[in-house]
C-alpha positions in Angstrom: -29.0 9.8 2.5 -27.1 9.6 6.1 -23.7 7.9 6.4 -22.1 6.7 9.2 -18.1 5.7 8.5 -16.4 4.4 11.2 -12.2 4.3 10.5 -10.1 2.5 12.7 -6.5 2.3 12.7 -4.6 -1.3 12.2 -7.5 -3.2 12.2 -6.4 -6.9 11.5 -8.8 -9.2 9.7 -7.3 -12.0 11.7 -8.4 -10.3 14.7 -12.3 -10.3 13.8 -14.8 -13.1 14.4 -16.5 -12.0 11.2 -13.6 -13.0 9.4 -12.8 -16.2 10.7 -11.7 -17.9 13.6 -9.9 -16.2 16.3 -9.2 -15.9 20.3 -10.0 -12.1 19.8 -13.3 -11.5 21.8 -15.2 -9.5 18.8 -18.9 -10.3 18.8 -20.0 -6.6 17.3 -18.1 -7.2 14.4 -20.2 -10.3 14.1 -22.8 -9.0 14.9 -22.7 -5.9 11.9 -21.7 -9.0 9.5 -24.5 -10.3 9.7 -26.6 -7.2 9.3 -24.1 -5.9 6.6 -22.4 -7.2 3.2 -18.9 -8.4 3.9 -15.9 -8.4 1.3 -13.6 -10.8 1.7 -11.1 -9.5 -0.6 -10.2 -5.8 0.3 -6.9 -4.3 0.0 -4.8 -1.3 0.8 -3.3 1.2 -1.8 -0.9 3.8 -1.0 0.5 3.4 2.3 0.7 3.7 5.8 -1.6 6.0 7.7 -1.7 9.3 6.0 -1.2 8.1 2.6 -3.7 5.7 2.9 -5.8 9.0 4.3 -5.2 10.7 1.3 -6.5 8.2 -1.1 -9.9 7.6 0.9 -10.1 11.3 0.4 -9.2 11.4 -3.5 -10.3 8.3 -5.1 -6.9 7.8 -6.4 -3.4 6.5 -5.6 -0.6 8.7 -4.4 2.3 6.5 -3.8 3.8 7.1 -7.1 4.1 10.7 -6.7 4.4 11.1 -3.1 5.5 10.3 0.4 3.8 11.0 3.4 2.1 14.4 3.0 -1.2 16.5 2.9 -3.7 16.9 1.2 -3.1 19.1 -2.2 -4.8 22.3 -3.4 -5.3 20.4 -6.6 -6.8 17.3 -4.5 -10.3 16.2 -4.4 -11.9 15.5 -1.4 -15.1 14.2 -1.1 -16.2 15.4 2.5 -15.7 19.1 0.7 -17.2 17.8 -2.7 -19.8 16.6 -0.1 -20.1 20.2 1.8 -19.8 21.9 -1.2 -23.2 20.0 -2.8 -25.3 20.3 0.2 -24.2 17.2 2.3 -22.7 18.3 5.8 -20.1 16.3 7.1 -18.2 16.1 10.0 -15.4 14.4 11.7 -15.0 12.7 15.4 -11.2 12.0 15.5 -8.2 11.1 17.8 -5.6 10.6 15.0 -3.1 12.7 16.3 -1.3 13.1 12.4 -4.1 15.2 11.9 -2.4 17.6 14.3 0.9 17.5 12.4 2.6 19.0 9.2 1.7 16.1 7.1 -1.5 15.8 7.8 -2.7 18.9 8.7 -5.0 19.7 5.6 -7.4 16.7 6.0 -9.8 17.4 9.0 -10.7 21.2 7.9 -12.1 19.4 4.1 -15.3 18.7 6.6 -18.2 20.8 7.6 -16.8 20.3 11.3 -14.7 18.3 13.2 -14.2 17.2 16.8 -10.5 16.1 17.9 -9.7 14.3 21.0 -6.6 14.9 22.3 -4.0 12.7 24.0 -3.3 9.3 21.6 -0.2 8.1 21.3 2.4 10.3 21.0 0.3 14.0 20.7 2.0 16.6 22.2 -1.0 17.3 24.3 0.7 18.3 28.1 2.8 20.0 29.0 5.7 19.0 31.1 8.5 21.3 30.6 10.3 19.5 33.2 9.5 15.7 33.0 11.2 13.7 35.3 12.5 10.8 32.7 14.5 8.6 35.5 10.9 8.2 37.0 8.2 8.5 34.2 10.4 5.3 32.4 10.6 2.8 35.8 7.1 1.3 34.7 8.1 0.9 30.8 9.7 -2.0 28.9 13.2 -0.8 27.2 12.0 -1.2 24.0 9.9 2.0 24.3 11.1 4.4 26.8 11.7 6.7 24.1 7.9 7.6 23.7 8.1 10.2 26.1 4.9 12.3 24.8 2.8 8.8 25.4 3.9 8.2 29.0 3.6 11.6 29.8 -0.3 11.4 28.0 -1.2 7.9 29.5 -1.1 9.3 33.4 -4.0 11.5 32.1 -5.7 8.5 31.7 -6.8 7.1 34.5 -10.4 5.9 34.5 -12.2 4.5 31.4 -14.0 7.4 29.8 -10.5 9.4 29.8 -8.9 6.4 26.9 -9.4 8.9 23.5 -11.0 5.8 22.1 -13.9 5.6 24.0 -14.0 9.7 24.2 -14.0 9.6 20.6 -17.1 7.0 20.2 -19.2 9.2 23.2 -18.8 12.0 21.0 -20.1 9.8 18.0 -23.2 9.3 20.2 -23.8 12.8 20.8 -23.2 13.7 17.3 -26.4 11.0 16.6 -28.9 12.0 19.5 -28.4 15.3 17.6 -28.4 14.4 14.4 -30.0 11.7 13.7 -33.5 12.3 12.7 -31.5 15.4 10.2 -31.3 14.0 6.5 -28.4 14.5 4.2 -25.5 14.0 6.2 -22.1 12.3 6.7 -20.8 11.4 9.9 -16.9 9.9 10.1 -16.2 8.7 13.4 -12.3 7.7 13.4 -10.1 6.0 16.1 -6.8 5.7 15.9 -7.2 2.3 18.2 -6.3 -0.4 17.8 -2.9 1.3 16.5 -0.1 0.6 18.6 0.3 1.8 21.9 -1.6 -1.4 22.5 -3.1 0.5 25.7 -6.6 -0.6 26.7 -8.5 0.1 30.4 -8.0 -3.0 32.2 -11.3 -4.6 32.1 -10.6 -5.4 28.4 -6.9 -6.2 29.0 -8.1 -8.6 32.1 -9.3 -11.0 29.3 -6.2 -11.8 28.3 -3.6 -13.2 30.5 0.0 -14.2 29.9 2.8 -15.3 31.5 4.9 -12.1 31.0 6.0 -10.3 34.3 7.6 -7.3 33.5 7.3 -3.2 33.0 4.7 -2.3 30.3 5.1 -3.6 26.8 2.7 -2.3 24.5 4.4 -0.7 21.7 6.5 -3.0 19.2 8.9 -1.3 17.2 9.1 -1.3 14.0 11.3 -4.1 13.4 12.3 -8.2 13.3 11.3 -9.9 15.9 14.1 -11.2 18.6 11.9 -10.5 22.1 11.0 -13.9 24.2 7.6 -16.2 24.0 6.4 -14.1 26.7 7.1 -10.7 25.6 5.7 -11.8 22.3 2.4 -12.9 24.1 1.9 -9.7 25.7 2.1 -7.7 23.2 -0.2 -9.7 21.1 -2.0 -10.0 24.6 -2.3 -6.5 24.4 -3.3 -5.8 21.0 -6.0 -8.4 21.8 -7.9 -5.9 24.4 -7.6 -3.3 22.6 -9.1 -4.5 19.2 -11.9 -6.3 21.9 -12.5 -2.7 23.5 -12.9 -1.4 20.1 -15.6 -4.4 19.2 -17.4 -3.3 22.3 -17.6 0.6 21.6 -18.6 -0.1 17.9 -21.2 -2.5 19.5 -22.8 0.7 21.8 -23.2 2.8 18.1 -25.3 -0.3 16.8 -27.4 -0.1 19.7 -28.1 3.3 18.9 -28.9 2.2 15.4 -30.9 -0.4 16.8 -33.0 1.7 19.5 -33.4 4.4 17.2 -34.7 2.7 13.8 -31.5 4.1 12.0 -31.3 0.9 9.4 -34.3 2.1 7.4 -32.5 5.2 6.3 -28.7 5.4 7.0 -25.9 3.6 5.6 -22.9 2.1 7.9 -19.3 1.8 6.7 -16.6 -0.3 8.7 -13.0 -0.2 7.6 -9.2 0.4 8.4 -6.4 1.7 6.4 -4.1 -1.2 6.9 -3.2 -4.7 9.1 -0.2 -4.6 11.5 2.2 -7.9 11.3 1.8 -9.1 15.3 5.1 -11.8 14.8 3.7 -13.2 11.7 6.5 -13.1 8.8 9.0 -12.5 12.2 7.7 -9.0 11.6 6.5 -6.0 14.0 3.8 -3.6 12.8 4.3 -2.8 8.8 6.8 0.1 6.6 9.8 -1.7 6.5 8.7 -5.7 5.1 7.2 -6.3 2.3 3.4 -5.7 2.2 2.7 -9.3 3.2 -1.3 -10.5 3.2 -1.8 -9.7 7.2 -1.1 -5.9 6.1 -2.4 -5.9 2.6 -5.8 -7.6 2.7 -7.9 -5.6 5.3 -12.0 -5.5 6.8 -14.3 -3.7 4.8 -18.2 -3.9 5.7 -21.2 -2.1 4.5 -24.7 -1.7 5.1 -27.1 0.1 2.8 -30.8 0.1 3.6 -31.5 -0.5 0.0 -29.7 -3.6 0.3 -31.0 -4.4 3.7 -31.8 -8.2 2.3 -27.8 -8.9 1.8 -27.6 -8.7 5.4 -25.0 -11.4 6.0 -23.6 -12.4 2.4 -20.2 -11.7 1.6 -18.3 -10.5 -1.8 -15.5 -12.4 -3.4 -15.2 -9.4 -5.7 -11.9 -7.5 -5.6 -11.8 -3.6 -4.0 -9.7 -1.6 -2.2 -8.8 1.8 -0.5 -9.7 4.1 -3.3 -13.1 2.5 -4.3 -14.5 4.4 -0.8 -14.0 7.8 -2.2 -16.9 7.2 -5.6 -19.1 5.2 -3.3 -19.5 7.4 -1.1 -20.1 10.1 -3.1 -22.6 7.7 -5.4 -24.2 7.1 -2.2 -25.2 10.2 -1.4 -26.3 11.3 -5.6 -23.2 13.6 -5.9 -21.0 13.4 -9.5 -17.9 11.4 -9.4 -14.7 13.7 -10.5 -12.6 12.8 -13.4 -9.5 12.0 -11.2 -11.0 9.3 -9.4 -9.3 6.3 -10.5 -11.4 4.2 -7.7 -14.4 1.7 -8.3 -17.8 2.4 -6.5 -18.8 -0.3 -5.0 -22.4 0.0 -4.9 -23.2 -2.5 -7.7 -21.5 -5.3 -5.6 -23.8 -4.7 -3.0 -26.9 -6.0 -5.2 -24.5 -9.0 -6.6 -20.5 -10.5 -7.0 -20.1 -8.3 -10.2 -15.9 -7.6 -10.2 -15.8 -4.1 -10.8 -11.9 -4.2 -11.1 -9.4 -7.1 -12.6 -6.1 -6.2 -9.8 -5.5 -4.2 -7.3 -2.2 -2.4 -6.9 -0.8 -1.1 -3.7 2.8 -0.1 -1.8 4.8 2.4 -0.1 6.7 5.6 -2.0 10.0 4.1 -2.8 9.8 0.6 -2.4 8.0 -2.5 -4.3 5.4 -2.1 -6.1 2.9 -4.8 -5.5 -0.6 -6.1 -7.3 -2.8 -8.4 -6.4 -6.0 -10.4 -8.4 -7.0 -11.8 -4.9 -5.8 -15.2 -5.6 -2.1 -14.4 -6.6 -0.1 -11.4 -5.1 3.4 -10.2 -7.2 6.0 -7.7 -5.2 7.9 -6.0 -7.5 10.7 -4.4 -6.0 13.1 -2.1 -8.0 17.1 -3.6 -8.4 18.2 -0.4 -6.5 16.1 1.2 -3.4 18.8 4.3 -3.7 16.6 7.7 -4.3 18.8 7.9 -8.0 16.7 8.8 -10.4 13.3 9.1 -7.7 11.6 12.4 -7.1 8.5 13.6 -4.6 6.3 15.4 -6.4 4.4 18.1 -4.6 3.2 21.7 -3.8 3.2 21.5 -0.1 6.6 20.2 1.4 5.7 18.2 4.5 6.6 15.1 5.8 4.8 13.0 8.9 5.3 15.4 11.6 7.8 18.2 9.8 8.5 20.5 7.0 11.1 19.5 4.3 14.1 20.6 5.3 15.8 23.8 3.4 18.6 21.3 2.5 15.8 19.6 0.4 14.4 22.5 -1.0 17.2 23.7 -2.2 17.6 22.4 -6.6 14.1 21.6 -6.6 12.1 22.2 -9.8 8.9 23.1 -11.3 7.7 20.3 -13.4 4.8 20.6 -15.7 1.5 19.6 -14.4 0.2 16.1 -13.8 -3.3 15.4 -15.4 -4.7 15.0 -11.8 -3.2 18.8 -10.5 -5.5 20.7 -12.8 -3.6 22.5 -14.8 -1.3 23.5 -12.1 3.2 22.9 -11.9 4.1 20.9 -9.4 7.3 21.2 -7.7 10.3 17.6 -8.2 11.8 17.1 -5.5 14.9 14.5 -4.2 13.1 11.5 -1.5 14.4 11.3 2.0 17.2 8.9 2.3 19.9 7.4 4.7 23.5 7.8 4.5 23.8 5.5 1.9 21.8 6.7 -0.6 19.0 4.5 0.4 15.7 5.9 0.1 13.9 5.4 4.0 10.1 5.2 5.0 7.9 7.8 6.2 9.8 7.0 10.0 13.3 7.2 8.1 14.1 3.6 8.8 15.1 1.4 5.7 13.3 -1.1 3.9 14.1 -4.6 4.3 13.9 -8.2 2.1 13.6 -6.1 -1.0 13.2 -9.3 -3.4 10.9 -9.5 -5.9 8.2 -12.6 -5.2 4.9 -13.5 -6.8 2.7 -16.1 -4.1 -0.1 -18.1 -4.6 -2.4 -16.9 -1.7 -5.1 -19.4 -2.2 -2.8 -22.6 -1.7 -0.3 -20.2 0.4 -2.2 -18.0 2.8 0.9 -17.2 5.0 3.3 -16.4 1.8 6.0 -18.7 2.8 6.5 -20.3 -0.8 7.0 -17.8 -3.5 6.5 -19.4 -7.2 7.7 -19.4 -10.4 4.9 -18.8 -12.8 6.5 -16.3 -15.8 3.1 -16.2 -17.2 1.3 -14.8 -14.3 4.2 -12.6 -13.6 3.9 -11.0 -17.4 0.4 -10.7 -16.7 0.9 -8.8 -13.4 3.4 -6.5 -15.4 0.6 -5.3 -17.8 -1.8 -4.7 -15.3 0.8 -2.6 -13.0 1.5 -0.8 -15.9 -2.1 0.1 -16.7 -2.2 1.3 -13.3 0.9 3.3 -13.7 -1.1 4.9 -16.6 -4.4 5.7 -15.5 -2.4 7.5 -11.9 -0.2 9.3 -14.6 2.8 7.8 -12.8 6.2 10.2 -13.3 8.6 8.8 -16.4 11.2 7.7 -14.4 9.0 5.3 -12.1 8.9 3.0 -14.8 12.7 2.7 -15.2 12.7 2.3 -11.5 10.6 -0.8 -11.8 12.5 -2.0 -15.2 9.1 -1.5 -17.4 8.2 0.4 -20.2 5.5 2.3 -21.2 4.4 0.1 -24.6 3.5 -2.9 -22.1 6.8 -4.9 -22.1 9.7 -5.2 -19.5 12.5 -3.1 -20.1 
């Protein structure tokens, strides 16, 4: 078997014509639906980026144990379970965590790999003397303080310099080499259409606004207070690059097309999470609850042994961690023991549920599950980091080490049933000067209330409902779920639950 897995960053489902009706220009994505089986009701797990990273990877979620971090000696990783059995695999990437302390054990699990440099905020030139008074007169206020990315973006002058499109050229040559090869697994990964919302200006020409100002690409993480036009523009913005993306996804089906690929090699289209563009009075994701628009993300597949599903769709309920066993599945290889995830293959043939909920969230904050038609976020009465621990052999964080200062009292806990045998060190979470426990970014969560929605009769969760009934039922499940992760003692005293099935 030959798999091809294209990852992009932010990817909203709202944004793609394949999932319903939008002003987004995305006719590849339609175009793959209709060649591919599409699921309708895909969802996140642990949370953002490299958390989300980490369960692809494993099979399994982390956000129980764990903030942002690395992969684990004690983790499995199916691109090395894949090397390891025979399958090479390799990774085209410009997701510049990969680079960082966090994230810096993911990339060299493959056979190869192939970074492009420049996205976002990599610290890729150097400019030991920038001239800030000058490099910020074309930028909005809002971001000025992304010096890395203004200094990367005048590197960027024509087209084929965007790391997007460098990183789906590569992709190519990886195929003209490769292709007629068996037994191998390609991921091509972009970290577009992740903010900075920066996209050449053919694609950004198709979407005009009224706005008439310095560059606004990159929302913060935060409520929303900027005027109608700003708001436009970003979305504007957002827009070309998600349409640039359509258009470079649409030159690697070409190359399936021209080159017979279908008959023999499987094609995998996801993201880790949406991005709130307004919606909810919202920017991006982190710090609001994990509302729909983030939660509920594309996932498309095409097998040539299912070639006649070509255009159906699944109602069936997945997520993040069900890649991890199909992938492995796909290509004849032994699931591990750890993986809590689902493959997915059987739903390819038919709508057979291969899992009752889905539960999903952040380290620290609510704790959220979903059946696809109701979604309950469970938020503990205290978001202080009392009685909350990291648990961990590698002490990283985003884009640094853990401080000495957190270092010092931590313990050695016996093993989890997922680290092999092996302690683990307990650790105290990051948190603000109140005690608060912060996100990956250190910023705070916000309108931590506990609400259960109806998604089918409220798609934009603007009524939460009473229902005690579904709620109780919601509360087993997350506590199965708790179970089978071998979630630390104290997270369910955080969330008020207990072990036997009840509510504290």
């Amino acid at each position: 078997m030959k798999t091809v897995f294209v990852l992009l960053d932010s990817l909203n489902r709202s944004a793609m014509e394949s999932y319903g009706e939008t002003s987004v220009k995305t006719p590849n994505f339609k175009r793959f639906a209709d060649r591919a089986v599409t699921f309708d009701n895909h969802y996140v797990g642990s949370l953002p980026c490299i958390p989300a990273r980490r369960d692809l990877h494993t099979g399994r979620l982390n956000f129980l144990h764990r903030s942002w971090g690395p992969l684990e000696p004690f983790d499995d990783s199916f691109p090395e379970l894949l090397k390891l059995q025979g399958t090479y695999t390799h990774i085209i990437t410009d997701h510049h965590h990969y680079f960082a302390d966090g994230g810096a054990t993911y990339h060299p699990r493959y056979s190869s790999w192939e970074l492009v440099r420049g996205q976002a905020i990599d610290r890729w030139k150097a400019h030991v003397n920038a001239d800030l008074d000058h490099l910020t007169l074309d930028y909005h206020p809002m971001q000025q303080n992304r010096v890395n990315y203004m200094i990367n973006r005048q590197y960027m002058g024509e087209e084929q310099d965007y790391s997007g499109p460098q990183t789906f050229s590569l992709g190519q040559e990886f195929l003209k080499k490769n292709h007629a090869e068996d037994n191998w697994f390609l991921q091509l990964e972009c970290f577009d259409p992740h903010e900075p919302f920066h996209a050449p200006p053919r694609f950004r020409d198709m979407y005009p606004t009224d706005y008439d100002g310095p560059i606004l690409d990159w929302p913060f993480y935060k409520r929303v207070d900027e005027s109608p036009e700003e708001v436009a523009e970003m979305r504007a913005n957002y827009a070309a690059l998600t349409t640039m993306c359509d258009e470079y996804f649409g030159k690697l089906l070409d190359f399936f097309d021209e080159n017979d690929m279908w008959k023999d090699t499987s094609l995998i289209l996801t993201t880790d999470h949406g991005f709130l563009l307004g919606e909810h009075d919202w920017w991006s994701k982190n710090r609001m609850p994990v509302y729909d628009e983030i939660a509920r993300i594309p996932f498309m597949m095409y097998h040539p042994d299912h070639a006649s599903q070509g255009g159906t769709r699944r109602s069936s309920l997945t997520q993040t961690i069900d890649i991890m066993p199909t992938i492995m599945e796909l290509h004849g290889h032994e699931i591990p023991k750890d993986v809590s995830g689902k493959s997915v293959l059987p739903v390819l043939n038919d709508d057979t549920p291969i899992r009752n909920t889905a539960m999903f969230g952040y380290f620290g904050a609510a704790c959220n599950i979903t059946d696809g038609t109701y979604v309950y976020h469970r938020y503990p009465e205290s978001l202080t980091g009392d009685d909350l621990y990291e648990y961990t052999l590698m002490p990283t964080r985003m884009t640094t080490r853990f401080p000495i200062s957190d270092l010092v009292g931590a313990t050695l806990e016996n093993p989890f049933s997922f680290t092999k045998g092996a302690p683990i060190l307990k650790l105290k979470p990051r948190t603000n000067e109140d005690g608060d426990v912060v996100e990956c970014q250190g910023m705070s969560f916000e309108d931590t209330v506990t609400r259960l929605y109806n998604l089918d009769a409220d798609p934009r969760q603007e009524s939460p409902i009473d229902a005690p009934e579904i709620e109780a039922r919601f509360v087993a499940e997350m506590i199965g779920h708790m179970k089978e992760a071998d979630a630390p003692e104290e997270i369910y005293a955080r969330f008020d639950l207990k072990e036997d099935g009840e509510n504290a």
